[in-house]
C-alpha positions as CSV (number, residue, x, y, z in Angstrom):
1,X,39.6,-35.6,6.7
2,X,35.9,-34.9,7.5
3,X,34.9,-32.5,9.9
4,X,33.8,-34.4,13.2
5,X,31.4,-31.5,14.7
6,X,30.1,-33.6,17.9
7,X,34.0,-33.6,18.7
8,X,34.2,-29.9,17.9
9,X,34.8,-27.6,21.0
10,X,33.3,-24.7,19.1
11,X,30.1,-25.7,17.3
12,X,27.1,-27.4,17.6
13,X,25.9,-30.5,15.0
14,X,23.6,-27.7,13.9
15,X,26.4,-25.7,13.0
16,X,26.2,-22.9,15.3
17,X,28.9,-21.7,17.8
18,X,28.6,-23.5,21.1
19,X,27.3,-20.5,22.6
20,X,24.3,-20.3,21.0
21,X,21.2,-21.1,22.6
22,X,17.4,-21.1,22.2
23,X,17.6,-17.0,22.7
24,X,19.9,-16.3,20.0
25,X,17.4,-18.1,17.6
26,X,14.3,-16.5,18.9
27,X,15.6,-13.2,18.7
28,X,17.1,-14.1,14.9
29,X,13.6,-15.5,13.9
30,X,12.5,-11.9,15.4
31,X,14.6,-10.0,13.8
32,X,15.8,-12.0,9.9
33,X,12.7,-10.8,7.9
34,X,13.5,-6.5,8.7
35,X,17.1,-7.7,7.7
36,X,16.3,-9.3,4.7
37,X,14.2,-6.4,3.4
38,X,16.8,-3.8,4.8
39,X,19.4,-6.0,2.7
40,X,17.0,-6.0,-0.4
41,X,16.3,-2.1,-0.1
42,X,19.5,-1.8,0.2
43,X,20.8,-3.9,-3.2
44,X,18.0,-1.4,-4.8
45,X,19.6,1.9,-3.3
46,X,22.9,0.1,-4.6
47,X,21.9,0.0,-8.2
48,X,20.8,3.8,-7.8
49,X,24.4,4.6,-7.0
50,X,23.1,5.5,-3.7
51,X,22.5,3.4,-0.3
52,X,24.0,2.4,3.0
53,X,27.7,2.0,4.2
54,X,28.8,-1.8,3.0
55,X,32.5,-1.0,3.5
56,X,33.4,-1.7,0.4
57,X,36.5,-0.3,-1.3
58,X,36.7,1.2,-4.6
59,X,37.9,-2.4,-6.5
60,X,34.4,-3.8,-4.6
61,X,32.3,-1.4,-6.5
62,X,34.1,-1.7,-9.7
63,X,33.9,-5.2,-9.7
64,X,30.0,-5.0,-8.9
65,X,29.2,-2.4,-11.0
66,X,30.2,-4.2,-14.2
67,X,28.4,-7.3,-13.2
68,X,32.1,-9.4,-12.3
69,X,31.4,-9.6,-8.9
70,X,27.7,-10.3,-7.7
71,X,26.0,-7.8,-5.0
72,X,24.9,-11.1,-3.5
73,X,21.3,-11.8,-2.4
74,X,19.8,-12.6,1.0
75,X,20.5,-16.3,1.2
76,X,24.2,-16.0,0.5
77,X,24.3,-13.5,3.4
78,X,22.2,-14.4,5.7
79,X,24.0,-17.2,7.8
80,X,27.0,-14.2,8.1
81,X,24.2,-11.5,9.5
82,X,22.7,-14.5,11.6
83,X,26.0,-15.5,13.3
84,X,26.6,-11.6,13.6
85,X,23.7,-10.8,14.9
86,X,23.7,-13.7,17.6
87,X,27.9,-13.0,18.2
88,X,26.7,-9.4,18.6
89,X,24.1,-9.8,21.2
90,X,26.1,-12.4,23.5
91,X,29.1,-10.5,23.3
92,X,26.9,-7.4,24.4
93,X,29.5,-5.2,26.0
94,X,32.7,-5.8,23.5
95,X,33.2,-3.9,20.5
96,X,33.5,-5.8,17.0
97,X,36.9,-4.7,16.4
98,X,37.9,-5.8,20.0
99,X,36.6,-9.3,19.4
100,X,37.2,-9.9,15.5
101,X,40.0,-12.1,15.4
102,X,38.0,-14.3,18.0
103,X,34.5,-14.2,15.6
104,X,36.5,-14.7,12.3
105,X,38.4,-18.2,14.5
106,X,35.0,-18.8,15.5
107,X,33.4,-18.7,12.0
108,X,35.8,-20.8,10.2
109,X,35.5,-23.4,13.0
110,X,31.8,-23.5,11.8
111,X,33.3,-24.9,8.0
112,X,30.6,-22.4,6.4
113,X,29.9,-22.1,2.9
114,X,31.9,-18.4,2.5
115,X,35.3,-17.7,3.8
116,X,35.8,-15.5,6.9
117,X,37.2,-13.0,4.1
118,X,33.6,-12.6,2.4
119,X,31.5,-12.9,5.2
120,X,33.3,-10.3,7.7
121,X,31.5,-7.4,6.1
122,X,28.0,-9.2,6.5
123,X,28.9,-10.3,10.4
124,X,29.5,-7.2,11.1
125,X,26.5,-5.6,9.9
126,X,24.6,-8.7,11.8
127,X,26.6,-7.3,14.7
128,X,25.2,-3.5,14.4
129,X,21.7,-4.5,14.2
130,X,22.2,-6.7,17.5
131,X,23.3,-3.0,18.3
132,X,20.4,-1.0,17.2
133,X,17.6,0.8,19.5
134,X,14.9,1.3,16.7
């Protein structure tokens, strides 16, 4: 059965949740290109055996490290750290953990590309940077 998405309560024909609006894009175009080069600095800090928190267990790094499971690059992740980002900022005064079960229903009611399972980590680092003061 094909996904009707004008019949969807949750998302848009452009694929985004039904709360987004012309804010949560502006602010994404604002904000995607620092992501994408924090993301790339932090693939290279990655391959130096050093780098920022990805919340990865020990299998995730095996895996990685011996090239059978890819560190990803920025278009893979990017719709994750976009809907995390935009989640992040118009659900401004609940935690991630509070609202998680909600986001991951959410996301697979968008019928992305990555399960909820490989995408949590990146929505949640969207999330943060919705977050951040700097």
């Amino acid at each position: 059965m094909q996904h009707d998405k004008d019949k969807d309560p949750v998302t848009t024909a452009s694929g985004h949740p039904r709360w987004w609006r012309d804010e949560h894009t502006s602010a994404w175009t604002r904000i995607k290109e620092a992501m994408r080069r924090d993301w790339e600095q932090t693939k290279h800090d990655f391959r130096k055996k050093s780098g920022a928190e990805l919340h990865q267990n020990v299998g995730d790094t095996v895996k990685q490290m011996a090239g059978k499971e890819p560190v990803g690059d920025w278009s893979t992740v990017e719709p994750a750290m976009r809907y995390g980002y935009g989640a992040g900022r118009n659900y401004e005064d609940v935690e991630f953990e509070a609202h998680e079960k909600d986001l991951e229903r959410e996301w697979n009611d968008m019928k992305p590309a990555r399960p909820w399972s490989d995408a949590r980590d990146y929505v949640r680092r969207g999330w943060e940077w919705s977050r951040r003061k700097d």
